[in-house]
C-alpha positions in Angstrom: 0.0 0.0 0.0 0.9 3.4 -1.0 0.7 6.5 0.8 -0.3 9.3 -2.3 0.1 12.9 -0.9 -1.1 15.4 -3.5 0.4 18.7 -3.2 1.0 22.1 -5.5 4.5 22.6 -5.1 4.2 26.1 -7.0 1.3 27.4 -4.7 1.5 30.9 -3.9 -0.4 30.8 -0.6 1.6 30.2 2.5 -1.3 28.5 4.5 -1.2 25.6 1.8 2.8 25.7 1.8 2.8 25.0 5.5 0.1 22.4 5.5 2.1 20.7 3.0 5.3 20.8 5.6 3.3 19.9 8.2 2.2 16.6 6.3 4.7 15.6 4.6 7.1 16.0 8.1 4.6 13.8 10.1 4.8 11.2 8.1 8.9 11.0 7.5 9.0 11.1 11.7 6.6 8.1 11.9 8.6 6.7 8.3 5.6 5.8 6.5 6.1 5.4 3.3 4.4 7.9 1.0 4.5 9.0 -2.9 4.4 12.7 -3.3 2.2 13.6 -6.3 2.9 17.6 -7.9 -0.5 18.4 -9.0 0.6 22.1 -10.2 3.1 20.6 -12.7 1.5 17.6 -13.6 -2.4 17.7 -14.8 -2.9 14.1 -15.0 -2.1 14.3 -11.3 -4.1 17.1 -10.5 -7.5 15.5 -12.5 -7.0 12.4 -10.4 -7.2 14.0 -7.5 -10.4 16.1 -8.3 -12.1 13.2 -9.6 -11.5 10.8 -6.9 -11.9 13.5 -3.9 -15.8 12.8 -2.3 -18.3 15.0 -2.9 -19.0 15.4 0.7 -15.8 16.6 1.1 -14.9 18.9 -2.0 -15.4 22.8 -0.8 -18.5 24.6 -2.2 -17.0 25.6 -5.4 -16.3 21.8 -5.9 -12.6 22.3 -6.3 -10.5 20.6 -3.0 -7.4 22.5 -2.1 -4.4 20.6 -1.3 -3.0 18.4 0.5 -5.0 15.3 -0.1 -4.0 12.1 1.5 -5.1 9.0 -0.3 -4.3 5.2 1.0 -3.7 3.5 -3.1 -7.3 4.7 -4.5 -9.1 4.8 -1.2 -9.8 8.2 0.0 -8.2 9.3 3.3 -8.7 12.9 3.7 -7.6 16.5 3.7 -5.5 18.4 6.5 -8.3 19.4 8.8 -9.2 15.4 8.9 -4.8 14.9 9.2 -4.6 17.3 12.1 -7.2 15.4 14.1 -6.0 11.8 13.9 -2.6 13.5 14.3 -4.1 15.4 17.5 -6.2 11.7 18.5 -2.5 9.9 17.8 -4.9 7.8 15.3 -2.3 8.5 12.2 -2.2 5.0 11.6 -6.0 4.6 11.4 -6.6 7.8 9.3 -4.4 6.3 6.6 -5.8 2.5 6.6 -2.4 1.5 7.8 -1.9 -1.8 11.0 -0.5 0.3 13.6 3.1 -0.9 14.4 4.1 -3.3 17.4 3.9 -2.0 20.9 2.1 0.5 20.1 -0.2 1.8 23.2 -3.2 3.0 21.8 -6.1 1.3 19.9 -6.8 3.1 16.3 -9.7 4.4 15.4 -11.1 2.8 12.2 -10.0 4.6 8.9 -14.3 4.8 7.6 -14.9 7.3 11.2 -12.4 10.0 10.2 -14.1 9.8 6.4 -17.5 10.2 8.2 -18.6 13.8 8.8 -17.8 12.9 12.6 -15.6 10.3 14.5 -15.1 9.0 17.6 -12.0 9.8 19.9 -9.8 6.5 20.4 -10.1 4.8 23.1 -6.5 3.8 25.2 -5.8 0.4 26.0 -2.8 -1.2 28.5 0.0 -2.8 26.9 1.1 -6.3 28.4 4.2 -4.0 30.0 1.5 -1.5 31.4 -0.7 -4.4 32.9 2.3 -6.6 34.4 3.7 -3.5 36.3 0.0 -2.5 37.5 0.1 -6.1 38.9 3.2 -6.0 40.6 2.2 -2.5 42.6 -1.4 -4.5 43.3 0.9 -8.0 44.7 3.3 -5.2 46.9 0.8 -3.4 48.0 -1.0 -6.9 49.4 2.2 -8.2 50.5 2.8 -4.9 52.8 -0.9 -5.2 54.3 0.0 -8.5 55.4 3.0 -7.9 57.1 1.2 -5.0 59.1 -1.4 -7.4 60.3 1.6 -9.4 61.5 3.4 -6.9 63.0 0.1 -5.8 65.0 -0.6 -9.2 66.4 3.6 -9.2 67.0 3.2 -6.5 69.4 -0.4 -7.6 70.6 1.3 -10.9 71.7 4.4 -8.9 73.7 1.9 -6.5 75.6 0.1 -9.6 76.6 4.1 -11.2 78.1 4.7 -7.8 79.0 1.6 -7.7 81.2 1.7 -10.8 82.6 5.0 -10.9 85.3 3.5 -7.7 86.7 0.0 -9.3 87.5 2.3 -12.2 88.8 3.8 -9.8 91.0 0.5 -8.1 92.1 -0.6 -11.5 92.8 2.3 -12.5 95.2 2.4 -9.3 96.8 -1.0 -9.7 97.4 -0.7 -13.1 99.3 2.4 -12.1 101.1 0.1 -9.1 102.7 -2.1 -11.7 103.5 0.2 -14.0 105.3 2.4 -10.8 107.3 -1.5 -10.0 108.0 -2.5 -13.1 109.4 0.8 -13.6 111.8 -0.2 -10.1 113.2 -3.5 -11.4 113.9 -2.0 -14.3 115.8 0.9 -12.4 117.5 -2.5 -10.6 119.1 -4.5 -12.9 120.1 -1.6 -14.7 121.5 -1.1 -11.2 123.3 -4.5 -11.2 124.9 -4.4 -15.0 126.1 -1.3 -14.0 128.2 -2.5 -10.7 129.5 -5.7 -13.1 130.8 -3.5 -15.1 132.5 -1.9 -12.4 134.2 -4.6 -10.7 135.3 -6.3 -14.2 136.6 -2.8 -14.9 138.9 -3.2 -11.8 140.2 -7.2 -12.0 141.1 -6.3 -15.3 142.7 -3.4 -14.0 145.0 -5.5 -11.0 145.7 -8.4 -13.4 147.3 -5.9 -15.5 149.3 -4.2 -12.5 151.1 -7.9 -11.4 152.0 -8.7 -14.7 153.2 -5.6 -15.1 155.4 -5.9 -12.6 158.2 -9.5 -13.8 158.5 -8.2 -17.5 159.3 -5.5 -16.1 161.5 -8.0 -14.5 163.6 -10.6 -17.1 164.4 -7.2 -19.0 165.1 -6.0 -16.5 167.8 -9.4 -16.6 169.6 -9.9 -20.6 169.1 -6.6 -20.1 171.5 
């Protein structure tokens, strides 16, 4: 397939001049190989193009202006219709040509830029663009997990951390418990031998009373 550009390479306007550039250039950047086609010197040339140029598409006074971009004998379009496939990066589309390998858009059909309207392409992942989503989707995960970890980790050391000090608590507690019970004992212990005391006492108390009393019946007895 062959890429036919027909332009007027004696045109005095500069607006045509620059659209000519502006074509031509693209298309040696992407290296698609094109046939330039001189419609101002040749008239062979210059019928073709007005013959086989849409009527939909030829200006009101039925004579198109170049450039015109034609893929063999199918119609492609002018530099308005260029400009937005250039603008849409659908180039490849707008001239009925497979777009080359790894490339990261899908083209837009060549019949919607010949319409009177067509539809903005639509971008698409390349296998490179999909693996490296997948391996920022599979780190992401793996970090997640390793949080969860590291919060039962630390869950798990509060829990040793905790448990020597209720340990502690717990022997303190009994220890209170045991001085507290000795105390009690060392008490009552006190109070038994205070009672004992104070019963000798009562006892020796009552015999000296009763002894001058016996000593007195004995001396009259006598």
């Amino acid at each position: 397939m062959v890429i036919k550009v027909f332009l007027a390479s004696s045109s005095g306007s500069t607006a045509i001049k620059k659209k000519q550039q502006d074509v031509l250039g693209f298309l040696e950047a992407l290296k698609v190989d094109y046939a330039p086609l001189d419609i101002a010197c040749n008239e062979d040339n210059r019928m073709w193009m007005r013959e086989n140029v849409p009527v939909e598409k030829k200006p009101t006074n039925g004579i198109p202006l170049p450039p015109q971009i034609f893929n063999e004998e199918s119609y492609c379009g002018d530099y308005e219709t260029f400009f937005d496939a250039k603008e849409d990066n659908a180039v490849y589309a707008f001239l009925g040509l497979p777009p080359p390998p790894g490339s990261k858009k899908r083209e837009v059909p060549m019949e919607e830029f010949n319409g009177d309207e067509h539809t903005e392409e639509v971008g698409g992942e390349t296998g490179e663009e999909a693996a490296e989503k997948a391996a920022e989707e599979d780190v992401a995960a793996e970090e997640k997990v390793a949080e969860e970890e590291e919060a039962v980790e630390d869950t798990e050391e509060a829990s040793e951390d905790t448990a020597p000090v209720k340990e502690e608590e717990a022997q303190e507690e009994l220890e209170d418990e045991e001085a507290k019970g000795e105390d009690d004992q060392q008490v009552s212990e006190g109070e038994e031998d205070l009672g004992s005391e104070e019963e000798e006492e009562l006892r020796q108390l009552e015999e000296e009373e009763e002894g001058p009393e016996v000593t007195e019946q004995e001396e009259e007895d006598e």
